[in-house]
HTML snippet that shows the backbone in 3Dmol.js (N, CA, C, O; Angstrom):
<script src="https://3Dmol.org/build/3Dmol-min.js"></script>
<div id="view" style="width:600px;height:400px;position:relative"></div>
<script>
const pdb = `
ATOM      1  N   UNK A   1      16.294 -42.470  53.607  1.00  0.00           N
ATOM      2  CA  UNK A   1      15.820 -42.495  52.234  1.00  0.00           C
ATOM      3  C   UNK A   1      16.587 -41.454  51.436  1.00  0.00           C
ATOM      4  O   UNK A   1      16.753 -40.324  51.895  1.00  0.00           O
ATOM      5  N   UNK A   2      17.019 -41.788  50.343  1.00  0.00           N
ATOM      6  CA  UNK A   2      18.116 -40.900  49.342  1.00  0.00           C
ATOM      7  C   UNK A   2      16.979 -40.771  47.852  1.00  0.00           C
ATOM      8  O   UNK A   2      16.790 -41.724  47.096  1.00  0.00           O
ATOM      9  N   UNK A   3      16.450 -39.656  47.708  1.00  0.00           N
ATOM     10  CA  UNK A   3      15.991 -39.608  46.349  1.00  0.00           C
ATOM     11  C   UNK A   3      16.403 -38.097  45.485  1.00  0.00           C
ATOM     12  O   UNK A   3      16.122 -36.928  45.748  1.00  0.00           O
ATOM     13  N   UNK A   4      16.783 -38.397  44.940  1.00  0.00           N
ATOM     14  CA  UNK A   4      17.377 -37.333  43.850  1.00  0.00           C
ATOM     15  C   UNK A   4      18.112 -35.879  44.287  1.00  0.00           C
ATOM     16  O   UNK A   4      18.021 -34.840  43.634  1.00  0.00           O
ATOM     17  N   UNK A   5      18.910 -36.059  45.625  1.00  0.00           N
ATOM     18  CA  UNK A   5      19.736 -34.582  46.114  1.00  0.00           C
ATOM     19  C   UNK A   5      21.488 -35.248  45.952  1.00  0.00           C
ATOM     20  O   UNK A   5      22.441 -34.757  46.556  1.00  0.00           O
ATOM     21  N   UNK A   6      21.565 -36.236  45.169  1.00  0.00           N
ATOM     22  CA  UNK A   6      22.950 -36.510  44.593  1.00  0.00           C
ATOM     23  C   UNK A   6      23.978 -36.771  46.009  1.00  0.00           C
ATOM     24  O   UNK A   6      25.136 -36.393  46.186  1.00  0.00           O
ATOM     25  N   UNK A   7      23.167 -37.477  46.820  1.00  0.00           N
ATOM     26  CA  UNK A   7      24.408 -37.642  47.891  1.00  0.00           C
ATOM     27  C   UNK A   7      25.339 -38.405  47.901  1.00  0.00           C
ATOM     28  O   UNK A   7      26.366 -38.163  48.536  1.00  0.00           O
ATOM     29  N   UNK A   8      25.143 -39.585  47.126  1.00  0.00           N
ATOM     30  CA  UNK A   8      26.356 -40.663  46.724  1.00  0.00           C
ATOM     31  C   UNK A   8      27.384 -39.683  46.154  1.00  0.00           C
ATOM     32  O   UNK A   8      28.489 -39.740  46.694  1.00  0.00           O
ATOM     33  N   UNK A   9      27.197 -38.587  44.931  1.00  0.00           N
ATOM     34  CA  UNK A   9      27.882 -37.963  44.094  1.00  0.00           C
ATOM     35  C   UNK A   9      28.840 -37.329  45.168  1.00  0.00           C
ATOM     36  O   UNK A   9      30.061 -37.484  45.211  1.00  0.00           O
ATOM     37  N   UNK A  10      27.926 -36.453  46.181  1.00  0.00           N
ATOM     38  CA  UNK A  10      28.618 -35.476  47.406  1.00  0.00           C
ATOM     39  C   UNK A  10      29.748 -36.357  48.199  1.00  0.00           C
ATOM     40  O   UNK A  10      30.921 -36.017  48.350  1.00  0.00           O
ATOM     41  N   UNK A  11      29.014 -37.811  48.771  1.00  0.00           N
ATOM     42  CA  UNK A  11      30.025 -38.467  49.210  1.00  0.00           C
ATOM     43  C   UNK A  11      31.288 -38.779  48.850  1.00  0.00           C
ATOM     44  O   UNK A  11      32.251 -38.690  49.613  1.00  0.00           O
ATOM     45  N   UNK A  12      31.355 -39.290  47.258  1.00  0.00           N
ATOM     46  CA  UNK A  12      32.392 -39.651  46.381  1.00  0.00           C
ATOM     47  C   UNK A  12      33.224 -38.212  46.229  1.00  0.00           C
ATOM     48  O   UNK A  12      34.443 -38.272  46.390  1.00  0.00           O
ATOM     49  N   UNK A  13      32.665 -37.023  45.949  1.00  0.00           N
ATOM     50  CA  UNK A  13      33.838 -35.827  46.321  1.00  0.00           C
ATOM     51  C   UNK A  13      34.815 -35.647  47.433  1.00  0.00           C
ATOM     52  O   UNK A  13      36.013 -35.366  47.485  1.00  0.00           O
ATOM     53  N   UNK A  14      33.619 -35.980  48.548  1.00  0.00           N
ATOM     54  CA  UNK A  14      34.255 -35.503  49.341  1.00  0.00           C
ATOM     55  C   UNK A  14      35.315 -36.800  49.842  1.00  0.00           C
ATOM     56  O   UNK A  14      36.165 -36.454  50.663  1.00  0.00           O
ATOM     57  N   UNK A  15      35.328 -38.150  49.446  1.00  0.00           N
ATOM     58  CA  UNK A  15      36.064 -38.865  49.806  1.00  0.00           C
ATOM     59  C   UNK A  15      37.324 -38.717  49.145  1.00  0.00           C
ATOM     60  O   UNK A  15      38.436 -39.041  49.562  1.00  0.00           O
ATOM     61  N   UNK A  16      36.955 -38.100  47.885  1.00  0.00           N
ATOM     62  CA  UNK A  16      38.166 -37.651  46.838  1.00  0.00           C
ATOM     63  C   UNK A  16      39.285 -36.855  47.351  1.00  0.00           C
ATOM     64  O   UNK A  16      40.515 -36.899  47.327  1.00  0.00           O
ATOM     65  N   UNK A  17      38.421 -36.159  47.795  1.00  0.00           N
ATOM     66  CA  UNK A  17      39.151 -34.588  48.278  1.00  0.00           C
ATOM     67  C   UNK A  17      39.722 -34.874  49.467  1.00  0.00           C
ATOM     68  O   UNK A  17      40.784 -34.298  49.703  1.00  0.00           O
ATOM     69  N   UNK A  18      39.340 -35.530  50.185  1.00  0.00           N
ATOM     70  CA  UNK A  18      40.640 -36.148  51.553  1.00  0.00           C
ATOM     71  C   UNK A  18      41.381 -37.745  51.451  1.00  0.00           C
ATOM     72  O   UNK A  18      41.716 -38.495  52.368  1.00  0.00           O
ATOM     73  N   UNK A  19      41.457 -37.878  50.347  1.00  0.00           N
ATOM     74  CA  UNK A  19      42.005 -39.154  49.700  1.00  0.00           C
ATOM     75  C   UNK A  19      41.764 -40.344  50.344  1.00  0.00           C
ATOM     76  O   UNK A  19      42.684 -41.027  50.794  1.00  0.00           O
ATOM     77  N   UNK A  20      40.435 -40.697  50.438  1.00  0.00           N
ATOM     78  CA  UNK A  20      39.892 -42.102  51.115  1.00  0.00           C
ATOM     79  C   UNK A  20      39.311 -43.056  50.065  1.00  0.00           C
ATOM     80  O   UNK A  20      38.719 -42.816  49.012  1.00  0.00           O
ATOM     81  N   UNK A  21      39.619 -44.093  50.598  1.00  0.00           N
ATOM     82  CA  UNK A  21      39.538 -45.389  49.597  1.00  0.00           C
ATOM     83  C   UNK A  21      38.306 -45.872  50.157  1.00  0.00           C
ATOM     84  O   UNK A  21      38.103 -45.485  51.308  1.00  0.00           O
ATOM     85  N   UNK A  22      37.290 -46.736  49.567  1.00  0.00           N
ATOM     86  CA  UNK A  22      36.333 -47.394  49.966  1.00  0.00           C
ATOM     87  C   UNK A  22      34.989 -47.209  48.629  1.00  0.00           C
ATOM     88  O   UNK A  22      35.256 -46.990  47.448  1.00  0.00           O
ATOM     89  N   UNK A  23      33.943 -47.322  49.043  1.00  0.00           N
ATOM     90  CA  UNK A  23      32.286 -46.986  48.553  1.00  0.00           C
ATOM     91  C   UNK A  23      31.362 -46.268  49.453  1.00  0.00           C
ATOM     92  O   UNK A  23      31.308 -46.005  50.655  1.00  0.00           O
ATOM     93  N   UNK A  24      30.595 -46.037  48.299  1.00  0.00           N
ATOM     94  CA  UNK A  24      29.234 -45.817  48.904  1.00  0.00           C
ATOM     95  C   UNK A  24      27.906 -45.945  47.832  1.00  0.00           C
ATOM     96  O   UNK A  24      27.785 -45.542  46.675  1.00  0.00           O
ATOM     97  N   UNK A  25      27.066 -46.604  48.631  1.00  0.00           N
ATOM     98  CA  UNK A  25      25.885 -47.448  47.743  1.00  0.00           C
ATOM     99  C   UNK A  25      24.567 -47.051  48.339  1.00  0.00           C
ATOM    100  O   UNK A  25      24.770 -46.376  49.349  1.00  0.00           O
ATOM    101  N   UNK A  26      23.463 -47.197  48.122  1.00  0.00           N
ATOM    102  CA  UNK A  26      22.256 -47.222  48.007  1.00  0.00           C
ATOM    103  C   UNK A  26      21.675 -48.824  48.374  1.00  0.00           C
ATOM    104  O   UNK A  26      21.497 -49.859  47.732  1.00  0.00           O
ATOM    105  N   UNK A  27      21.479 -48.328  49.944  1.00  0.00           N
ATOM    106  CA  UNK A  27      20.470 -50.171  49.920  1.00  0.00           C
ATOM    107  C   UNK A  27      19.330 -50.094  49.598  1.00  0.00           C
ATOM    108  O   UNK A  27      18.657 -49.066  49.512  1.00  0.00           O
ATOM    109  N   UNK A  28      18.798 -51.910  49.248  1.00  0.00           N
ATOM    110  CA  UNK A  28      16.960 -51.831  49.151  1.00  0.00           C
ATOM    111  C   UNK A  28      16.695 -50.955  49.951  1.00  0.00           C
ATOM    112  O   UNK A  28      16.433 -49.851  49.475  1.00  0.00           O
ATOM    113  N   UNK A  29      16.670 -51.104  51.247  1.00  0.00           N
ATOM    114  CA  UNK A  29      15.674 -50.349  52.119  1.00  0.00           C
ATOM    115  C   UNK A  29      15.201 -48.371  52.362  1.00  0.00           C
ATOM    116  O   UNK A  29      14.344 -47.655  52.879  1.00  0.00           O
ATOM    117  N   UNK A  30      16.649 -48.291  51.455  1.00  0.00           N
ATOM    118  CA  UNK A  30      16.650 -46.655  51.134  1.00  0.00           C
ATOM    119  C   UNK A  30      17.658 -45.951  51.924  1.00  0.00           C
ATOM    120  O   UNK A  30      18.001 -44.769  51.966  1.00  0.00           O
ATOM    121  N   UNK A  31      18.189 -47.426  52.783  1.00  0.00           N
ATOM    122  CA  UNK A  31      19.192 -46.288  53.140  1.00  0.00           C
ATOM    123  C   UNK A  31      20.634 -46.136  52.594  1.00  0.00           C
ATOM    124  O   UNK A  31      20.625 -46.548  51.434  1.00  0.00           O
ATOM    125  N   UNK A  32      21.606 -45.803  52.878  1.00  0.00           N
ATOM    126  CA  UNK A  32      23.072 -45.623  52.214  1.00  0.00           C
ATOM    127  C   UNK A  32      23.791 -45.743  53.025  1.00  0.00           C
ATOM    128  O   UNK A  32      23.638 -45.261  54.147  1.00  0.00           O
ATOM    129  N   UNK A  33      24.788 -46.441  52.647  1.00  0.00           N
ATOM    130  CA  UNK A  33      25.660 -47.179  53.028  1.00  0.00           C
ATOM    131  C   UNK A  33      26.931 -46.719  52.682  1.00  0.00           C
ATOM    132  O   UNK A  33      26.891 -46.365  51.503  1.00  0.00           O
ATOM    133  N   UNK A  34      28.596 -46.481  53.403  1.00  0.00           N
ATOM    134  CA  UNK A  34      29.524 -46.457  53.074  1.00  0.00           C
ATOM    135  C   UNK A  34      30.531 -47.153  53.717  1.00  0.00           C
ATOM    136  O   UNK A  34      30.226 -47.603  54.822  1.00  0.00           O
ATOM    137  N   UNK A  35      31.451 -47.321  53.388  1.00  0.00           N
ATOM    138  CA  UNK A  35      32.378 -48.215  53.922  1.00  0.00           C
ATOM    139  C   UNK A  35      34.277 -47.216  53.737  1.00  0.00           C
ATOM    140  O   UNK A  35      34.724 -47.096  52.596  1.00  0.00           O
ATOM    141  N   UNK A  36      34.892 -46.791  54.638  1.00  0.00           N
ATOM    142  CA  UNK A  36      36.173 -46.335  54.041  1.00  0.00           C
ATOM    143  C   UNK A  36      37.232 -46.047  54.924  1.00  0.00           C
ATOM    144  O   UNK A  36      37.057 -45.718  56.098  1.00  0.00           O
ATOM    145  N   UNK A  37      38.382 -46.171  54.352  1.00  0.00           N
ATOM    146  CA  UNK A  37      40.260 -46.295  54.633  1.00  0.00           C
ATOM    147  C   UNK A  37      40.673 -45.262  54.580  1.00  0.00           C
ATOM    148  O   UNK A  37      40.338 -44.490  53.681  1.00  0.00           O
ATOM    149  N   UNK A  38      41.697 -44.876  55.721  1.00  0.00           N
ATOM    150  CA  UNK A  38      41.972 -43.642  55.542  1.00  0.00           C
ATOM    151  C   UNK A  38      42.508 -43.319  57.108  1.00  0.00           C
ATOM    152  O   UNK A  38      42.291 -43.936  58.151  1.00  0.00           O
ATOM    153  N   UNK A  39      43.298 -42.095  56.849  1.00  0.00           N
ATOM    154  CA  UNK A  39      43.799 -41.428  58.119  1.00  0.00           C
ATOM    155  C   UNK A  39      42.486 -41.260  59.014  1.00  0.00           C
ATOM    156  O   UNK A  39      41.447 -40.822  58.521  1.00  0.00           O
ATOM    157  N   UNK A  40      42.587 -41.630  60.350  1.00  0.00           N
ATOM    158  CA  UNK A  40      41.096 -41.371  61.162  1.00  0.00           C
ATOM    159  C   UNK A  40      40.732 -39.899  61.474  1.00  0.00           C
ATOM    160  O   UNK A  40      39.657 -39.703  62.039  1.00  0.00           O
ATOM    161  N   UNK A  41      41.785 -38.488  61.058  1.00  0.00           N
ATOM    162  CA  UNK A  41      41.317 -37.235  60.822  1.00  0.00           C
ATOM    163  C   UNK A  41      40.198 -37.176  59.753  1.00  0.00           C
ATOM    164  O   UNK A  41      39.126 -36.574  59.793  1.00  0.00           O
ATOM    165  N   UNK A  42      40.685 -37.894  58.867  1.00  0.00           N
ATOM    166  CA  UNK A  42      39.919 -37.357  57.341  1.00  0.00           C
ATOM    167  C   UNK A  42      38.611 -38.175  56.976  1.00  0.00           C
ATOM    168  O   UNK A  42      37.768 -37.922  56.115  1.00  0.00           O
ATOM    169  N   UNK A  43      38.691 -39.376  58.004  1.00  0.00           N
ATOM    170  CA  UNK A  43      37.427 -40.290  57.939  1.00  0.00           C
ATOM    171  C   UNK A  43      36.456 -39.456  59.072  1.00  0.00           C
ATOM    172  O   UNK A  43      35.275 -39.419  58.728  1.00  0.00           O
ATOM    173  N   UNK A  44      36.751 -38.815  60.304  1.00  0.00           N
ATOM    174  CA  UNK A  44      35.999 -38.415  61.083  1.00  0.00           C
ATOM    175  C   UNK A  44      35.676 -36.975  59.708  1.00  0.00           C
ATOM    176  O   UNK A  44      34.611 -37.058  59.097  1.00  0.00           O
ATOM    177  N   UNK A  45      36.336 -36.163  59.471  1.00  0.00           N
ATOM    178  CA  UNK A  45      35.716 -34.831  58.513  1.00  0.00           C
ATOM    179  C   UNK A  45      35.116 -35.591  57.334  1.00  0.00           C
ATOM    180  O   UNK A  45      34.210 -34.836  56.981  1.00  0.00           O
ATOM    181  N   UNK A  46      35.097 -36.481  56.649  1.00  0.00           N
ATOM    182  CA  UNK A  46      33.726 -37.320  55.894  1.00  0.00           C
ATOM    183  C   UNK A  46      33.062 -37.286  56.358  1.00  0.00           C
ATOM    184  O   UNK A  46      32.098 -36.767  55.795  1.00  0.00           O
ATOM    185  N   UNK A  47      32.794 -37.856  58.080  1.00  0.00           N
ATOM    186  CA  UNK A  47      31.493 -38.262  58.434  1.00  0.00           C
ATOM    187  C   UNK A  47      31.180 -36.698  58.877  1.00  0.00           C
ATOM    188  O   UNK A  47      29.965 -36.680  58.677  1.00  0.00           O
ATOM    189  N   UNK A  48      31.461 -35.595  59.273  1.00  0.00           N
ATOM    190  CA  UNK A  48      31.130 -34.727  59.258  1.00  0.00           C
ATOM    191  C   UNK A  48      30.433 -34.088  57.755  1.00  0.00           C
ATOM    192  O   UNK A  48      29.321 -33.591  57.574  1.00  0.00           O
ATOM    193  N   UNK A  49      31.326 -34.275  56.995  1.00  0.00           N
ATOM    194  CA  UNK A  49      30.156 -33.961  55.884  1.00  0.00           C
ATOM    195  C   UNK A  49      28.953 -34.924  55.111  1.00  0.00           C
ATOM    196  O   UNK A  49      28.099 -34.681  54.257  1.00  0.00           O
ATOM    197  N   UNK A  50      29.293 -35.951  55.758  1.00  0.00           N
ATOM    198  CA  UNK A  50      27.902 -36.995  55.327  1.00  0.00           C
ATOM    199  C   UNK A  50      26.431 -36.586  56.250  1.00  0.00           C
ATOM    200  O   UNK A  50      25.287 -36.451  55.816  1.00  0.00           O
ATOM    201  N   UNK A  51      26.892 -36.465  57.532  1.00  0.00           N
ATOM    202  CA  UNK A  51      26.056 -35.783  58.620  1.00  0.00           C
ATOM    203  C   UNK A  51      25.401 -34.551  57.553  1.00  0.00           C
ATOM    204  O   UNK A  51      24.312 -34.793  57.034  1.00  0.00           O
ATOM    205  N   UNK A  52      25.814 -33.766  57.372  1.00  0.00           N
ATOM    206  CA  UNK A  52      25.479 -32.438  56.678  1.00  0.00           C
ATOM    207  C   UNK A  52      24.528 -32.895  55.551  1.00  0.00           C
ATOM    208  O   UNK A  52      23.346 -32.948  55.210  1.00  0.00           O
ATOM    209  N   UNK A  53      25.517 -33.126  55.268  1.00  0.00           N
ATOM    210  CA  UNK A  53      24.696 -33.937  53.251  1.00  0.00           C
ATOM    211  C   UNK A  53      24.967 -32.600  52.280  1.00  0.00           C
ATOM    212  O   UNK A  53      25.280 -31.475  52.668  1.00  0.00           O
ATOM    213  N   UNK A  54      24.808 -32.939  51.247  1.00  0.00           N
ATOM    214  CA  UNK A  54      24.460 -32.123  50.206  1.00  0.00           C
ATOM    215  C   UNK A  54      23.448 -30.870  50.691  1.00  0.00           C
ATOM    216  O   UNK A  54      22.695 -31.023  51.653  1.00  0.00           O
ATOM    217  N   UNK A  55      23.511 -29.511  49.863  1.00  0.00           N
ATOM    218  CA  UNK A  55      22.354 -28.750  50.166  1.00  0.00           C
ATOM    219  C   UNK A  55      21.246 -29.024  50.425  1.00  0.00           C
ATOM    220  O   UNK A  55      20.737 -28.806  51.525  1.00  0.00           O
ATOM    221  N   UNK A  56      20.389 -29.810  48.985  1.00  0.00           N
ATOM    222  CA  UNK A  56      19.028 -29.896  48.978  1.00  0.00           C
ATOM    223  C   UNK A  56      18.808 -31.936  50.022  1.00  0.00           C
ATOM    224  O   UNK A  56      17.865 -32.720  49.919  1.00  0.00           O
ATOM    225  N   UNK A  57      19.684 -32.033  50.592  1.00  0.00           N
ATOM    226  CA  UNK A  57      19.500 -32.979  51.445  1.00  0.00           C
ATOM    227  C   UNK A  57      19.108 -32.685  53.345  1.00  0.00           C
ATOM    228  O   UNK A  57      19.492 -31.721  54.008  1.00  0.00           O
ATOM    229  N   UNK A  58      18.399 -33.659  53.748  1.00  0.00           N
ATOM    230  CA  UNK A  58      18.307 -33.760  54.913  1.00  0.00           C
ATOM    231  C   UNK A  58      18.273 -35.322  55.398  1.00  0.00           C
ATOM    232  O   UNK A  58      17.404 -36.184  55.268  1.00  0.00           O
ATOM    233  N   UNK A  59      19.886 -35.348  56.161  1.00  0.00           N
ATOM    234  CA  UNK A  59      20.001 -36.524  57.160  1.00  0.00           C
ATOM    235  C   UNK A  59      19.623 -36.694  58.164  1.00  0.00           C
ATOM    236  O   UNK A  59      20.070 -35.686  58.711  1.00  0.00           O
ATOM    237  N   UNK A  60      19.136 -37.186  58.868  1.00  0.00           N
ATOM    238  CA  UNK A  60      18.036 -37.779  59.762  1.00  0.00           C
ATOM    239  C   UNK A  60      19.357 -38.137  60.752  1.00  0.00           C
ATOM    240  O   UNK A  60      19.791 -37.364  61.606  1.00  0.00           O
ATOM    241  N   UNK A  61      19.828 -39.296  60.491  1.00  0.00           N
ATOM    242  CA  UNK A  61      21.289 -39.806  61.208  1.00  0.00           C
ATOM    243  C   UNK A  61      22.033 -40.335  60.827  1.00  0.00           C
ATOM    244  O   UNK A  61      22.286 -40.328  59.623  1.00  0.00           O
ATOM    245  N   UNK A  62      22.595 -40.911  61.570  1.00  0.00           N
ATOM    246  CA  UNK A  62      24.240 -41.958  61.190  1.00  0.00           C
ATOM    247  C   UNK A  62      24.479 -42.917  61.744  1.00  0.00           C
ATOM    248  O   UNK A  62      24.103 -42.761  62.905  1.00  0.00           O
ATOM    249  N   UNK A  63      25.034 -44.170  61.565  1.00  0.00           N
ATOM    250  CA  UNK A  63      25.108 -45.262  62.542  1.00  0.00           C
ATOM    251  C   UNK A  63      26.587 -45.074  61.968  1.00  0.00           C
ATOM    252  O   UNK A  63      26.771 -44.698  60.810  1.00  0.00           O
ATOM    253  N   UNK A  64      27.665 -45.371  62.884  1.00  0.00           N
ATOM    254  CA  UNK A  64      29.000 -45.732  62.761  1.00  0.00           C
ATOM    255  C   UNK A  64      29.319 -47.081  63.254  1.00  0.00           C
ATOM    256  O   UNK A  64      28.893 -47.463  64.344  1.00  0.00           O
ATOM    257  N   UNK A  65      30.042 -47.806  62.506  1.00  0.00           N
ATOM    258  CA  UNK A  65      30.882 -48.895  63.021  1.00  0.00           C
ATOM    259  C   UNK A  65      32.280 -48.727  62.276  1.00  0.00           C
ATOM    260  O   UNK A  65      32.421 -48.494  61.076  1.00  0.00           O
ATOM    261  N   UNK A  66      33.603 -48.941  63.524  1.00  0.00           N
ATOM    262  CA  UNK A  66      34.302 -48.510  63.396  1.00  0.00           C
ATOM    263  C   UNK A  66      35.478 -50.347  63.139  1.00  0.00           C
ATOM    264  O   UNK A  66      35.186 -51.253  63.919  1.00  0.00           O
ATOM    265  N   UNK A  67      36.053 -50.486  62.615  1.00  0.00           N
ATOM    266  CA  UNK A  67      36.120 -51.766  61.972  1.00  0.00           C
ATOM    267  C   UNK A  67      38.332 -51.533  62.156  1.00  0.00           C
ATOM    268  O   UNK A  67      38.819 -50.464  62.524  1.00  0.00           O
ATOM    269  N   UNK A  68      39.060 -52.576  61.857  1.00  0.00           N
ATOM    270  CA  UNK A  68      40.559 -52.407  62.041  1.00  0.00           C
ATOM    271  C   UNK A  68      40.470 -52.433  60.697  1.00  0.00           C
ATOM    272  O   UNK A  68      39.673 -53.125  60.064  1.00  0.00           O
ATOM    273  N   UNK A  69      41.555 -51.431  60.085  1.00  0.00           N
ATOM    274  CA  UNK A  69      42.132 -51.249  59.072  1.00  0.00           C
ATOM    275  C   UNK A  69      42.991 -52.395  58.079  1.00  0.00           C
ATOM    276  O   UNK A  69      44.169 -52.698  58.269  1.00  0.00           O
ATOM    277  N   UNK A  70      42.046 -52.994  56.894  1.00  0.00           N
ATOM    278  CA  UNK A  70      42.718 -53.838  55.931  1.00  0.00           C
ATOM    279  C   UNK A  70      43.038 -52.843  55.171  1.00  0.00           C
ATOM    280  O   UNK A  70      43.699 -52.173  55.964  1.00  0.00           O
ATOM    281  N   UNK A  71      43.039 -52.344  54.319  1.00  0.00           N
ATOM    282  CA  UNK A  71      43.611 -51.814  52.995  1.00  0.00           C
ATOM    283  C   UNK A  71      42.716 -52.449  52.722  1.00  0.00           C
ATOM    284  O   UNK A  71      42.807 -53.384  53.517  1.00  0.00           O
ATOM    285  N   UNK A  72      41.886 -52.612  52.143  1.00  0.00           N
ATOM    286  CA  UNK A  72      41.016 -53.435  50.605  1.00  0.00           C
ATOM    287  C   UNK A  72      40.873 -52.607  49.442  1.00  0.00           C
ATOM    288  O   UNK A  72      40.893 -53.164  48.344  1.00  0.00           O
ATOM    289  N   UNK A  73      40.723 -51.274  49.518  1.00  0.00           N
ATOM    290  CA  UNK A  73      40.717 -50.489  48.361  1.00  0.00           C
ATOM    291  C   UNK A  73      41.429 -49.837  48.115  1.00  0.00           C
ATOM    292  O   UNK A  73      42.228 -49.569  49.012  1.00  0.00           O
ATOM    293  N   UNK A  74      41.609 -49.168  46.783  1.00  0.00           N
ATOM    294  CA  UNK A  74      42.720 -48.700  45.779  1.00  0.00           C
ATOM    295  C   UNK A  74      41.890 -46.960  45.798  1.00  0.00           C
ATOM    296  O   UNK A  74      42.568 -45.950  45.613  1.00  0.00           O
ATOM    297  N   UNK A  75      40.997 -46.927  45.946  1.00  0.00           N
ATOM    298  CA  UNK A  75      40.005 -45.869  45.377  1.00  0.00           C
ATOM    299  C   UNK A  75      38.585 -45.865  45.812  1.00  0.00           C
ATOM    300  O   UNK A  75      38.074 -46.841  46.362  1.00  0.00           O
ATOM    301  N   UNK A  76      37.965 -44.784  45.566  1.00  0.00           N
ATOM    302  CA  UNK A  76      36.755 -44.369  46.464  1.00  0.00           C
ATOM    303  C   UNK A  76      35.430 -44.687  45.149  1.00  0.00           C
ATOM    304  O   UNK A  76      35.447 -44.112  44.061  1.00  0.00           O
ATOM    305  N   UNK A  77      34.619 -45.462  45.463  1.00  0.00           N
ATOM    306  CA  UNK A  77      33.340 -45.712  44.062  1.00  0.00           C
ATOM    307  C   UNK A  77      31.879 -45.971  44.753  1.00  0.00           C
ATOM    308  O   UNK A  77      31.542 -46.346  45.876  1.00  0.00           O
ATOM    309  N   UNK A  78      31.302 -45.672  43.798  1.00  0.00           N
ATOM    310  CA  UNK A  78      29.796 -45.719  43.978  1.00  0.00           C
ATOM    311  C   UNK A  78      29.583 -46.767  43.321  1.00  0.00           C
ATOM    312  O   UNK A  78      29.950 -46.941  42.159  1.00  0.00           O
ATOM    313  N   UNK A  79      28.703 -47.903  44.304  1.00  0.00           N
ATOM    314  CA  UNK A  79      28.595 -49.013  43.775  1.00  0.00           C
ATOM    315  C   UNK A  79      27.104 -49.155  43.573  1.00  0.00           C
ATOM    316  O   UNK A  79      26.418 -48.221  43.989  1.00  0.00           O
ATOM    317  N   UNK A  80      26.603 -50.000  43.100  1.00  0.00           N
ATOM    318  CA  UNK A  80      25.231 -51.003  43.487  1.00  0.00           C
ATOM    319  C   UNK A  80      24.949 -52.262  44.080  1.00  0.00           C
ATOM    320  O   UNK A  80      23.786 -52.649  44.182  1.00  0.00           O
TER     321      UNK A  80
END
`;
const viewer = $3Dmol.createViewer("view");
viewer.addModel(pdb, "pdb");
viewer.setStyle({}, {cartoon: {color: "spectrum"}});
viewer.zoomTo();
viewer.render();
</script>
């Protein structure tokens, strides 16, 4: 459940800041979702800081699925 500690925002930095392409969204069910491209150093230190979260956040866990590399994105966005 994601309510008001800005973790989509945290995610989208930090995908910025190690130059990864993809999203990250908010499902019905409350949980969040990301999807992203990228050197597999800088995708494993994302998921290290998604694990973490934002300050006023607490993650519970993580499910990974690890998928072969298309290119589909240009850039990193917060979708709906």
């Amino acid at each position: 459940m994601v309510q008001g500690v800005g973790y989509r925002y945290f995610a989208l930095f930090e995908a910025q800041r190690l130059s990864l392409h993809g999203y990250i969204r908010n499902n019905p069910d409350g949980t969040v979702e990301s999807f992203v491209e990228g050197a597999k150093n800088d995708i494993l230190e994302y998921l290290a800081a998604l694990e973490r979260g934002p300050i006023l956040s607490h993650v519970r866990g993580t499910d990974i699925e690890w998928q072969k590399f298309e290119d589909k994105f240009s850039d990193f966005r917060i979708t709906r």
